[in-house]
C-alpha positions in Angstrom: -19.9 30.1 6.3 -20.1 27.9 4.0 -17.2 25.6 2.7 -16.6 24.2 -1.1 -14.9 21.4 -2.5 -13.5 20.8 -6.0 -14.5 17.3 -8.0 -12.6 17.4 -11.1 -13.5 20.7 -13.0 -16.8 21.7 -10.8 -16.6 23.4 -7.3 -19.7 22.7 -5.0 -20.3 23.0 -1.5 -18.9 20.5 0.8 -21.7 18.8 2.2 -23.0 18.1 -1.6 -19.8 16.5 -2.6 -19.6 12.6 -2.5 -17.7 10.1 -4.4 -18.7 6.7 -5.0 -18.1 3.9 -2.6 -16.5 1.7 -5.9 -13.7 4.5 -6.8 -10.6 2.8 -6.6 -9.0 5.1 -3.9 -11.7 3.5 -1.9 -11.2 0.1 -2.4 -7.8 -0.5 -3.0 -5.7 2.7 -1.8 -5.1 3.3 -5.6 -4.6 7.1 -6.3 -1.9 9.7 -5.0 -2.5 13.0 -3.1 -0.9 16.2 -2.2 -0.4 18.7 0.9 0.4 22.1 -0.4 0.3 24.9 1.7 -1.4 28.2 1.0 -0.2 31.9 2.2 -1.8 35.1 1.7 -4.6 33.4 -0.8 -1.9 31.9 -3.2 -0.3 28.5 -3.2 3.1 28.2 -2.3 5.4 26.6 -4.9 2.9 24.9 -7.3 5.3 24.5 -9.8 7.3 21.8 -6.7 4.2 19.8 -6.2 2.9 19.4 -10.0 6.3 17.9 -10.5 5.9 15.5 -7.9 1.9 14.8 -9.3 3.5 14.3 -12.5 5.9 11.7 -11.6 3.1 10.1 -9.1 1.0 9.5 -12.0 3.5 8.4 -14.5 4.4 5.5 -12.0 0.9 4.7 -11.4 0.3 4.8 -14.7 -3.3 7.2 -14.2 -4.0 9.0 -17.2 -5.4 12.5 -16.9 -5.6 16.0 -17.3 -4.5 18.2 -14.9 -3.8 21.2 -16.7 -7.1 23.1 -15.5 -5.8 22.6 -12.2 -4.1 26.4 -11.2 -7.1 28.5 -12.5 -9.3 25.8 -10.6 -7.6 25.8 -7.5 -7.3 29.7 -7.3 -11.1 29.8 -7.8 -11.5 27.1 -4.7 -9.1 29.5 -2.5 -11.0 32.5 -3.2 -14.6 30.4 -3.0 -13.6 29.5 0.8 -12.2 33.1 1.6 -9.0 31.1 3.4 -5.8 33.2 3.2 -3.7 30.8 5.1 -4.5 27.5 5.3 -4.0 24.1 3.6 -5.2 22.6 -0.4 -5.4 19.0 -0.1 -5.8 17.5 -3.3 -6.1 13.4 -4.3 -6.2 11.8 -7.9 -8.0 8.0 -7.3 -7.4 6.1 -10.8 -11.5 5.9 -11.0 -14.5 3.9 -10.8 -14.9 0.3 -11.3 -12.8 -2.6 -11.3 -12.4 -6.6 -12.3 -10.4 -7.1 -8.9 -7.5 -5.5 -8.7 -7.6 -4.9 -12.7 -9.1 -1.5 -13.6 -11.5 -1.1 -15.9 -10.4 -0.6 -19.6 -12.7 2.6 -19.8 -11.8 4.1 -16.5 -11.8 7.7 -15.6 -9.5 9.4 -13.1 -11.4 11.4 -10.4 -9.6 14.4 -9.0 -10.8 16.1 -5.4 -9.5 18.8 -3.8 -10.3 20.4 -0.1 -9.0 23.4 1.8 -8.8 23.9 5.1 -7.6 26.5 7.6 -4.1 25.9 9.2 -3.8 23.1 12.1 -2.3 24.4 15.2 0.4 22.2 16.8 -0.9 21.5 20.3 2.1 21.6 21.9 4.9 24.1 22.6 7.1 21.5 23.0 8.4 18.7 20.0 9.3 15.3 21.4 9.8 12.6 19.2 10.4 9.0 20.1 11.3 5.9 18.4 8.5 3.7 16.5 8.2 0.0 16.7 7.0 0.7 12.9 9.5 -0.6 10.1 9.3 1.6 6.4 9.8 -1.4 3.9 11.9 -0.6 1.0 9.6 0.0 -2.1 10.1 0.1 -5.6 12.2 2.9 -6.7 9.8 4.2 -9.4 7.5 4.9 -6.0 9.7 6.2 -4.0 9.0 9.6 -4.7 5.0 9.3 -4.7 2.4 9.9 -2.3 0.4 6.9 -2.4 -2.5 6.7 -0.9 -1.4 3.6 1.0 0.1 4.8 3.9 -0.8 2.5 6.9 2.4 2.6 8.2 2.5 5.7 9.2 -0.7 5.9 10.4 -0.5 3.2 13.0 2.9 4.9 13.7 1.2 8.3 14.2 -1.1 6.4 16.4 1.4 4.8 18.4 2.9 7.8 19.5 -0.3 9.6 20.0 -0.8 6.9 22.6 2.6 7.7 24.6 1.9 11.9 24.2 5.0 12.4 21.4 4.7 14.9 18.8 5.5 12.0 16.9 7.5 9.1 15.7 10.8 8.2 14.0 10.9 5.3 11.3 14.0 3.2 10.5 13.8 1.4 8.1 14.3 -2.5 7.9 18.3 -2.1 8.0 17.3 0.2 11.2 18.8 3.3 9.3 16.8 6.9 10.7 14.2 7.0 8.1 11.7 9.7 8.6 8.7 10.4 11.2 5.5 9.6 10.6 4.9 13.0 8.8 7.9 14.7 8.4 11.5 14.0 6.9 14.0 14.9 9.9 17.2 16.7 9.2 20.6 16.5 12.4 23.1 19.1 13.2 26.2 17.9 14.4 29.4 20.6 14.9 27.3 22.9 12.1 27.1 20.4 9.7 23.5 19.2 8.5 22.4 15.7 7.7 19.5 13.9 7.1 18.8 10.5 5.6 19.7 9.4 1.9 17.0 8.2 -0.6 18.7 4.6 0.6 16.6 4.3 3.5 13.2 4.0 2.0 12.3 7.8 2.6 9.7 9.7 1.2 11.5 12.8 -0.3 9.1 16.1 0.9 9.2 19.4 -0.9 10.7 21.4 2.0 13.4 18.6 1.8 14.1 19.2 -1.3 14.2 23.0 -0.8 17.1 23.2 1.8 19.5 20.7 0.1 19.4 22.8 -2.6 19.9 25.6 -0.4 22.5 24.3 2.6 25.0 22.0 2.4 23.9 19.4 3.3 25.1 15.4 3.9 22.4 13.0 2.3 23.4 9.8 4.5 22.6 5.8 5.9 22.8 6.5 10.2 22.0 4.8 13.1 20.2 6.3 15.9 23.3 7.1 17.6 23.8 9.9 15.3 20.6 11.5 17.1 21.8 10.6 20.1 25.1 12.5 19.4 23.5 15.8 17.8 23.6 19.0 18.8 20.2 20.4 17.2 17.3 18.0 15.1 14.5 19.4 13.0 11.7 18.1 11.4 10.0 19.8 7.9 7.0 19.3 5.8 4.9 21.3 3.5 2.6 22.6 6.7 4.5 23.2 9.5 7.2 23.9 7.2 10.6 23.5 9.8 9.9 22.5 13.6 12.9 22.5 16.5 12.5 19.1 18.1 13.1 20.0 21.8 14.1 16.4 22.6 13.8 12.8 21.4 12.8 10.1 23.9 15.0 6.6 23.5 13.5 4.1 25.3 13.5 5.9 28.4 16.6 8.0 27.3 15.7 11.5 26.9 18.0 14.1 25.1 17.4 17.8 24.4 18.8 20.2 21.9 19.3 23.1 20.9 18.0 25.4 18.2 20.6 27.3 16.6 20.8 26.9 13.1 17.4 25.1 13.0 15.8 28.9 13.4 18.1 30.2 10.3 16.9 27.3 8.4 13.5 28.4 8.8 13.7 32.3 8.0 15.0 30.8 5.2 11.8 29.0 4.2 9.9 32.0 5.1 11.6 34.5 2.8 11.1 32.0 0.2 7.3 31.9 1.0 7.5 35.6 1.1 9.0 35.8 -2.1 6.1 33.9 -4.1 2.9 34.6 -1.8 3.3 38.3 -1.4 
């Protein structure tokens, strides 16, 4: 079957779509992306992740229009028959450059791909603790997803290497950042946590969904507060909320339980219910 992949306003099939080697996204990292997940042939919670595109290219400072976008992307679910799977889309500022300077005249390039849903290869979530520092950034980037994430690549690596699901981050104060792919929530005596916008996080949509729905303690920690809880989870916009069975410090293995991880989750899924039925 054939697959198709929008490049700004055109869809075409997959194996005809190229960029150019000298698009800044290329050469220098400079664009911003988006993982949004799609249910029953409709994206779930649009509205979330053009808010955070917005902001992403406000702070870059990329100029274009991305109002064609919904119809567009609609069109691109229903071109590659996927009812469940993953949009990708990534804005690189555009073609060209004097060094790092862009161009005067350059044009944003927008690309978006779809894909059907990973499966997670493991019934069991271990984390462990990355070697990897996240260094503080500006706070107008705080909140985008740049394209330059080496980070947490090599830290996705890393724990690849070792067999965990994946990594936690502190960051340089050694505060419980985030893993390589996920923010990561604590329950301790039924109260949730997870780390404060202080610790050089990058705030997810799914995140952002139960702090508005839980109470829920935005907060600087130390891994001991891991080591101390009764249930951790992990969220992003695929997976949506994962258990973590048990975390793996230095040698130092600790399970938990899944309690209020599982409520947190039916939570998510009425919510996807709600907009994707």
């Amino acid at each position: 079957m054939d697959n198709y992949t929008l490049i700004n306003k055109k869809i075409i099939l997959s194996q005809d779509a190229k960029i150019s080697v000298a698009q800044r996204c290329c050469r220098f990292g400079d664009g911003i992306f988006e993982t949004i997940k799609i249910v029953n042939g409709k994206i779930y919670d649009y509205k979330a992740h053009k808010a955070r595109l917005d902001f992403g290219l406000q702070a870059l400072q990329i100029k274009v229009d991305i109002s064609y976008l919904p119809e567009k992307l609609m069109e691109l679910i229903t071109k590659n028959a996927i009812k469940d799977g993953v949009l990708r889309l990534f804005v690189s500022r555009g073609e060209g450059s004097l060094g790092y300077l862009p161009k005067d005249d350059i044009e944003a390039l927008i690309v978006a791909e779809i894909s059907t849903n990973h499966k997670i290869s493991s019934n069991r979530i271990r984390l462990g603790i990355s070697k990897i520092r996240l260094q503080k950034r500006p706070n107008f980037l705080q909140k985008c997803k740049t394209m330059q994430g080496l980070n947490y690549i090599l830290a996705k690596i890393a724990a690849k290497k070792i067999g965990n699901f994946d990594d936690i981050l502190l960051n340089e104060k050694n505060y419980i950042a985030e893993c390589s792919s996920y923010n990561i929530f604590w329950i301790k005596n039924n109260k949730i946590f997870t780390p404060s916008m202080k610790c050089d996080i990058l705030p997810g949509i799914i995140r952002q969904k139960i702090i508005k729905k839980f109470k829920v303690n935005l907060v600087t920690a130390k891994l001991q507060s891991l080591q101390n809880a009764d249930e951790v989870f992990i969220t992003n916009s695929n997976f949506l909320v994962l258990n973590v069975d048990e975390i793996d410090f230095a040698g130092k293995k600790i399970k938990y339980k899944k309690n209020l991880g599982i409520k947190i989750l039916d939570f998510i899924k009425e919510d996807i219910e709600k907009q994707c039925r």
